[in-house]
C-alpha positions as CSV (number, residue, x, y, z in Angstrom):
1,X,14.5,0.0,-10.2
2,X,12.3,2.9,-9.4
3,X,10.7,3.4,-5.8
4,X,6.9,3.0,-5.4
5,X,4.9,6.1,-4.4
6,X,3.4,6.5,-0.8
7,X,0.3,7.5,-0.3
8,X,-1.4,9.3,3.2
9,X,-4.7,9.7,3.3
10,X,-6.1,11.7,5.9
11,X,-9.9,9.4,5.6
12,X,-12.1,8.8,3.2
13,X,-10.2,5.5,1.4
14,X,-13.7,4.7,-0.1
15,X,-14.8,8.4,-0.9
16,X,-14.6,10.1,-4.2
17,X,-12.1,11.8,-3.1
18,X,-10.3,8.6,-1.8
19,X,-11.3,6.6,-5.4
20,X,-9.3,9.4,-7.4
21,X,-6.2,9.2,-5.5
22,X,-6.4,5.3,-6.2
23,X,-6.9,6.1,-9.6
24,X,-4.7,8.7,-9.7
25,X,-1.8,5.9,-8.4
26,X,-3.1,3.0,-10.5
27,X,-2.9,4.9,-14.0
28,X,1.1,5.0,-13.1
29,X,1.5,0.9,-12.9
30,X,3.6,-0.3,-15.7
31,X,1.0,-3.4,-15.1
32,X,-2.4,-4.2,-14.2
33,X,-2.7,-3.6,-10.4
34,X,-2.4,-6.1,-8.1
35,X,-4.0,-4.6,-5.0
36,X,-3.4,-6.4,-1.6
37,X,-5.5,-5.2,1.1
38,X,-4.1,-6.1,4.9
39,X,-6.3,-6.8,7.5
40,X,-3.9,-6.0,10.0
41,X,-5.1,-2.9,11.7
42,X,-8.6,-4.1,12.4
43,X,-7.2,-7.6,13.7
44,X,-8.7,-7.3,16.8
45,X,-12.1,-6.7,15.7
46,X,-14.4,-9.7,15.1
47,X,-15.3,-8.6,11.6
48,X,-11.9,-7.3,10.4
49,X,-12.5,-9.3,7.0
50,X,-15.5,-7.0,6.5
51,X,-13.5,-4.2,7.3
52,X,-11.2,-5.0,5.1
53,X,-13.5,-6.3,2.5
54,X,-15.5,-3.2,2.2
55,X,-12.3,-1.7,1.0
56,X,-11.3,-4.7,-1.4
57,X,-14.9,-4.4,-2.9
58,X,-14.7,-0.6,-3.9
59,X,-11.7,-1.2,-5.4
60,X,-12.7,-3.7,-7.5
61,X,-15.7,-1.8,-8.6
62,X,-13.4,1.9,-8.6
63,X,-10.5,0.1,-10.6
64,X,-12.5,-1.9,-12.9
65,X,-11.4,-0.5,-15.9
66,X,-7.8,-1.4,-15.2
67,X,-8.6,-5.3,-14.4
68,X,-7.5,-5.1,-11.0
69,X,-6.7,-8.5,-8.9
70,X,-7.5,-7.4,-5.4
71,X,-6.7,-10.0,-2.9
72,X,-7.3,-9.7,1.4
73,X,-4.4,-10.5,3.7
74,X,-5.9,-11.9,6.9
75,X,-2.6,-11.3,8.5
76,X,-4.4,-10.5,11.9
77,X,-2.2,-11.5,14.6
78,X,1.0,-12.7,16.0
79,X,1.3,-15.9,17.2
80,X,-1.9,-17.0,15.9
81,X,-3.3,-18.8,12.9
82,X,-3.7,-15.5,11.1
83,X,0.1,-14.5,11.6
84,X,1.4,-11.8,9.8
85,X,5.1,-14.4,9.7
86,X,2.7,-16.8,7.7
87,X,4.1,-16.8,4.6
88,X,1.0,-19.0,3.3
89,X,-1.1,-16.1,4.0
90,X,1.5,-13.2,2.8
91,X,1.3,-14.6,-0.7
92,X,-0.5,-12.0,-2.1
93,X,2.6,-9.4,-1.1
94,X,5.1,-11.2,-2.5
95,X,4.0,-9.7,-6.6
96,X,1.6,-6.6,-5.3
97,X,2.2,-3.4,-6.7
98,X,-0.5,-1.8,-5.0
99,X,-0.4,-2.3,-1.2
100,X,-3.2,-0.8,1.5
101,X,-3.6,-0.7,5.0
102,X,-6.1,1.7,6.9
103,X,-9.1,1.6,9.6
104,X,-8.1,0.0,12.9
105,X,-6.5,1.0,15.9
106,X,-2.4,2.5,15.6
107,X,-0.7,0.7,18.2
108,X,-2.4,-2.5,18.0
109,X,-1.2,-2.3,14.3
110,X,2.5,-1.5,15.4
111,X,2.2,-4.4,18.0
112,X,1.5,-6.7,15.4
113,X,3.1,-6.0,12.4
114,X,6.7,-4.5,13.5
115,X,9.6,-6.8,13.1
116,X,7.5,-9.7,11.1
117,X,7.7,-11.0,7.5
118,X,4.7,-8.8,6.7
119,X,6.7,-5.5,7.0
120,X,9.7,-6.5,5.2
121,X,7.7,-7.8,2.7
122,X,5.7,-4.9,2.2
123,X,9.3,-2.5,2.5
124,X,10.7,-4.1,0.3
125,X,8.0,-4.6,-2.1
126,X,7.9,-0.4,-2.2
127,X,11.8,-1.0,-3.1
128,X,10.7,-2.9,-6.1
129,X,8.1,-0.5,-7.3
130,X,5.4,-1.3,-5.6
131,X,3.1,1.6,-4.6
132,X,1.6,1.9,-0.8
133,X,-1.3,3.3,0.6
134,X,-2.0,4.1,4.1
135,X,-5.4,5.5,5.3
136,X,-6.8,6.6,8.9
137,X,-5.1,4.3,11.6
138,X,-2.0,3.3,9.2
139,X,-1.5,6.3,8.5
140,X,-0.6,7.3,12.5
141,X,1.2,3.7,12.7
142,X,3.9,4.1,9.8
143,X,5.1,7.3,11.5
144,X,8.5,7.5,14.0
145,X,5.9,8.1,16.6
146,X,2.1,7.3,17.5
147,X,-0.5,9.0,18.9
148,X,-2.7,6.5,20.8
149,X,-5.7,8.2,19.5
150,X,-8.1,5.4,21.5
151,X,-5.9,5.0,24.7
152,X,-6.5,9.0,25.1
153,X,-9.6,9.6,23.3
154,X,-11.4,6.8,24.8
155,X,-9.8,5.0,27.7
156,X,-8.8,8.3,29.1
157,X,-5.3,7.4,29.7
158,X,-2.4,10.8,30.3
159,X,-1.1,11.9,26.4
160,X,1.9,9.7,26.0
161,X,3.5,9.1,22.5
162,X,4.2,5.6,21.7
163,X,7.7,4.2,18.9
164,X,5.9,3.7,15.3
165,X,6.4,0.8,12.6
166,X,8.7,4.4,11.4
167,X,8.4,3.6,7.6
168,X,11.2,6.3,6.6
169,X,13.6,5.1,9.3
170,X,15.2,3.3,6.0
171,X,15.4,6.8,4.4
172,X,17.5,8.3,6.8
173,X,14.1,11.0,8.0
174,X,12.0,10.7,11.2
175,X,8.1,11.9,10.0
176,X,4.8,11.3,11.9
177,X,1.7,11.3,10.7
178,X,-1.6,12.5,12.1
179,X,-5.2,12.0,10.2
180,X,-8.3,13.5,10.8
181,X,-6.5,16.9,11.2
182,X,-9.5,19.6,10.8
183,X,-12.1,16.7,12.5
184,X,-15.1,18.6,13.5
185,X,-17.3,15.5,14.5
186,X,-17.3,16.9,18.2
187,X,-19.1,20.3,16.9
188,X,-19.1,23.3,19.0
189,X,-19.0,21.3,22.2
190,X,-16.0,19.2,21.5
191,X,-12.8,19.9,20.0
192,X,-11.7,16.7,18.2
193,X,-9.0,18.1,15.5
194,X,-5.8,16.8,15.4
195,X,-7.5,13.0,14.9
196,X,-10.1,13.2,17.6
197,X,-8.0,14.2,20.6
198,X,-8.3,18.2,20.3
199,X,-6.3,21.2,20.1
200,X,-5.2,21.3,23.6
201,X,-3.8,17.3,24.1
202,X,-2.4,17.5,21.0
203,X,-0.3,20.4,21.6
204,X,1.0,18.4,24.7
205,X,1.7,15.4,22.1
206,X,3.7,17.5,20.3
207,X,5.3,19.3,23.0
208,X,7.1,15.0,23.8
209,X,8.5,15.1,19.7
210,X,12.2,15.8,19.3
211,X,12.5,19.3,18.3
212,X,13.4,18.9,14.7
213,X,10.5,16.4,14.8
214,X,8.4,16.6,11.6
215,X,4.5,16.1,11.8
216,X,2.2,15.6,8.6
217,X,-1.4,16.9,9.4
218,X,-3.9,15.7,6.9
219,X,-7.5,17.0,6.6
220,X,-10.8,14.6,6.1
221,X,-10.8,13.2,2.7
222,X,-7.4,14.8,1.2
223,X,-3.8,12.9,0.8
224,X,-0.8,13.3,0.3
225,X,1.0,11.6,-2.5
226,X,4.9,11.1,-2.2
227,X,6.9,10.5,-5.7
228,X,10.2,9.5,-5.4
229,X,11.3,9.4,-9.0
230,X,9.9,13.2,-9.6
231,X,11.3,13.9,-5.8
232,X,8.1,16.3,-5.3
233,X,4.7,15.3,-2.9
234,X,1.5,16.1,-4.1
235,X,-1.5,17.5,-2.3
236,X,-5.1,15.4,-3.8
237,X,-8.4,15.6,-1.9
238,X,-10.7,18.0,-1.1
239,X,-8.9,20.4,1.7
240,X,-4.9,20.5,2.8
241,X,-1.8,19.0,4.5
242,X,0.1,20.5,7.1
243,X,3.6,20.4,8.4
244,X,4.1,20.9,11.6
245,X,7.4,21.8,13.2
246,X,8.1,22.8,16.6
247,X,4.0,22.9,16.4
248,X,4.6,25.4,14.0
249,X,2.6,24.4,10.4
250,X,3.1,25.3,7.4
251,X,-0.2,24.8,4.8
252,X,-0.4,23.0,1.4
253,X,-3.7,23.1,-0.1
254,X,-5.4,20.7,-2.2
255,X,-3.4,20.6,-5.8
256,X,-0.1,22.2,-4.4
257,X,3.2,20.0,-5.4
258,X,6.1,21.1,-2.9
259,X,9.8,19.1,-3.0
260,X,10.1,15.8,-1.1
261,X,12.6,17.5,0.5
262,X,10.4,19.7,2.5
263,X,9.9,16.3,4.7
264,X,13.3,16.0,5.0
265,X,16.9,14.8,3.4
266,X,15.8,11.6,1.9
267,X,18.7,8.9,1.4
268,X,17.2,5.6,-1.0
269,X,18.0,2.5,0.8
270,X,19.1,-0.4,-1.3
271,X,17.0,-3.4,-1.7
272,X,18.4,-5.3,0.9
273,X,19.0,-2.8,3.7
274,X,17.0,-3.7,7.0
275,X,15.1,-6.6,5.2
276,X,15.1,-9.8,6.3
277,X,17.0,-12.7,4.0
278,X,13.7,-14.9,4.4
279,X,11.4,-12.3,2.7
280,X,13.9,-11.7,0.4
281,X,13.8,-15.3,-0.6
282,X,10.2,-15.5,-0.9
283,X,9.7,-12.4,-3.4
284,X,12.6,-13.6,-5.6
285,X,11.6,-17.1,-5.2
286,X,7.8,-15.4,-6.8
287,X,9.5,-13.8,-9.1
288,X,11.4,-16.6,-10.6
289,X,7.5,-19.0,-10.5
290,X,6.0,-15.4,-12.9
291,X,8.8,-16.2,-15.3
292,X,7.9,-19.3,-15.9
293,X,4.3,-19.0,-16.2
294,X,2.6,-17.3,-19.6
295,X,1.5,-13.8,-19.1
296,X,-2.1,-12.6,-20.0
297,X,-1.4,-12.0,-23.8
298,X,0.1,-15.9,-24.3
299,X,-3.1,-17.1,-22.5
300,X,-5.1,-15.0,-24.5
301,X,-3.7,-15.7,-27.9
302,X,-3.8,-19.5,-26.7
303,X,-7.4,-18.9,-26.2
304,X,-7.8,-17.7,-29.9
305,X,-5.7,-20.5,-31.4
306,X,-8.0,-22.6,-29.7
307,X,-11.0,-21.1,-31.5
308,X,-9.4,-21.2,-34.5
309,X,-8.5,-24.7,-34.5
310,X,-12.3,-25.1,-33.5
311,X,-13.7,-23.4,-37.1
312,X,-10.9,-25.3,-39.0
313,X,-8.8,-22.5,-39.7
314,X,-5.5,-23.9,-40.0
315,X,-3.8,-20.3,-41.4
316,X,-4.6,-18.4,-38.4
317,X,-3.9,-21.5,-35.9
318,X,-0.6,-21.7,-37.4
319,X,0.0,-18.0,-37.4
320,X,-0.6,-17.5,-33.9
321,X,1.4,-20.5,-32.9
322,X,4.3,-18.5,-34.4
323,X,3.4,-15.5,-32.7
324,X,3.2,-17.4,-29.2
325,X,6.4,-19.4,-30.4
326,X,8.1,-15.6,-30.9
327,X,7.2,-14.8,-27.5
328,X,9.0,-17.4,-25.9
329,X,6.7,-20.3,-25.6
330,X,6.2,-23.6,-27.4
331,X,2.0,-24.7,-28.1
332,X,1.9,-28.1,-27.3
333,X,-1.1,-30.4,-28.3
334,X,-3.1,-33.1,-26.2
335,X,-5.7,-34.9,-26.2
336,X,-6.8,-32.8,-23.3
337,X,-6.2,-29.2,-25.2
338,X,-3.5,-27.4,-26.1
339,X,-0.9,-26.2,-23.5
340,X,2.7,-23.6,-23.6
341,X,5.8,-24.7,-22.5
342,X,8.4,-21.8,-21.5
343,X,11.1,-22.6,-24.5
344,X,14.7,-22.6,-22.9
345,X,17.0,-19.3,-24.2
346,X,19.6,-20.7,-26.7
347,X,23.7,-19.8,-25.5
């Protein structure tokens, strides 16, 4: 089974610029998307389900042609009723093939979400195909190592690098992530590149890296698209992506497509590897519950079997009874309706 793509954005998730990459991802699903969108990084703020919702709602409304279910995981906290080990409230992950975290603050995100049933769930769903999306905060969070953007930028505390949620740790390379890399909020009085914290501290940030340490810089409103069946990244968005070495980068601009290799000597890990058994036993457990329920063409040719039953026309009723029947499933009539019935595969 083919790897999901991973997606960085630098901002912008709900931008034009944002939409197209989401489009750009969605038109690659073998199957409608199923978009879960994690509350997570924003659990600490009072209205995270806005936060989060303002997200869901533009992709409904960006991915409308492609019927999109887009569901919110209020995984907000550990140890609270919004646990991100909740499995009741992780349902959505379990068949997602479009996964999204963004806004928030990085390390409360890592605090929260590193060694739960979220994460593995999430890993291994990108094992199975699924594709991920991380945006602003995530973005820094997934990475070996975090900047604590607010802790410096706002509490004022020394540049220190913090251990990240390390997303490629399974793939045998160490990356970090910075967004907001060419930030120019500040103007001409304030330098806040390099995600809000400057030129200057973030030279000392990288100065704490290992020295074969790999940094992905990504501008306002462009991302970075990883494929792991092609093996190549992709540059979308309006400006670049940077990769820093020894603080040393190296430019991509917007439409370039360099080798995945370029971030490092990737090794695939196999489904199981560094995944717990519990979430293993949920998404298979989810799997087997799809099998036995009809997909969207059995309901809808039950639906016109209906209507045809309705105007008396017993040739087409018929006809699409066989047609469901060749699918798999047996039309069963009731007094209530008409229902399927998964048909057992003969030995």
């Amino acid at each position: 089974m083919p790897l999901g793509q991973i997606a960085f954005l630098g901002s912008g998730e709900t931008s034009l610029a944002g939409g197209r990459i989401f489009e750009t991802l969605t038109r690659l699903l073998p199957d409608p998307p199923r978009v879960a969108v994690l509350e997570t990084p924003a659990g600490f703020e009072l209205n995270s389900a806005s936060v989060a919702g303002r997200v869901a709602d533009f992709l409904k409304t960006r991915l409308q042609n492609y019927s999109p279910r887009v569901d919110v995981v209020p995984a907000r906290k550990r140890n609270s009723a919004f646990s991100p080990d909740d499995p009741e409230i992780l349902k959505p992950l379990l068949d997602a093939n479009l996964i999204f975290m963004g806004p928030g603050s990085p390390t409360y995100l890592v605090r929260q979400l590193k060694d739960t049933l979220a994460w593995d769930l999430i890993r291994a769903r990108h094992r199975m195909g699924a594709t991920l999306v991380f945006a602003s905060a995530a973005t820094i969070s997934v990475g070996a190592w975090v900047l604590p953007v607010y802790e410096i930028y706002k509490v004022g505390q020394d540049v220190h690098s913090l251990p990240g949620l390390n997303v490629f740790a399974d793939f045998g390379v160490s990356l970090s992530f910075i967004p907001h890399w060419n930030n120019t909020d500040g103007g001409d009085d304030l330098d806040t590149s390099r995600c809000f914290i400057g030129m200057e501290r973030f030279a000392q940030w990288c100065d704490m890296l290992p020295s074969d340490h790999t940094i992905v810089g990504l501008d306002e409103h462009t991302g970075l698209i990883l494929n792991f069946e092609k093996s190549e990244c992709t540059v979308s968005g309006v400006s670049s992506v940077s990769l820093v070495r020894e603080c040393d980068p190296e430019i991509y601009a917007a439409g370039k497509i360099f080798p995945l290799n370029e971030l490092g000597d990737f090794k695939l890990p196999a489904l199981e590897d560094g995944i717990s058994p519990a979430a293993l036993e949920l998404i298979r457990h989810a799997a087997h519950v799809e099998d036995e329920s009809p997909d969207a063409e059995v309901l809808s040719l039950l639906e016109a079997r209906g209507q045809a039953r309705a105007a008396k026309n017993w040739v087409a009723s018929d006809r699409i009874r066989d047609e469901i029947a060749s699918r798999g499933w047996a039309v069963i009539d009731t007094a209530d309706g008409q229902t399927v019935k998964k048909v057992s595969a003969q030995p």
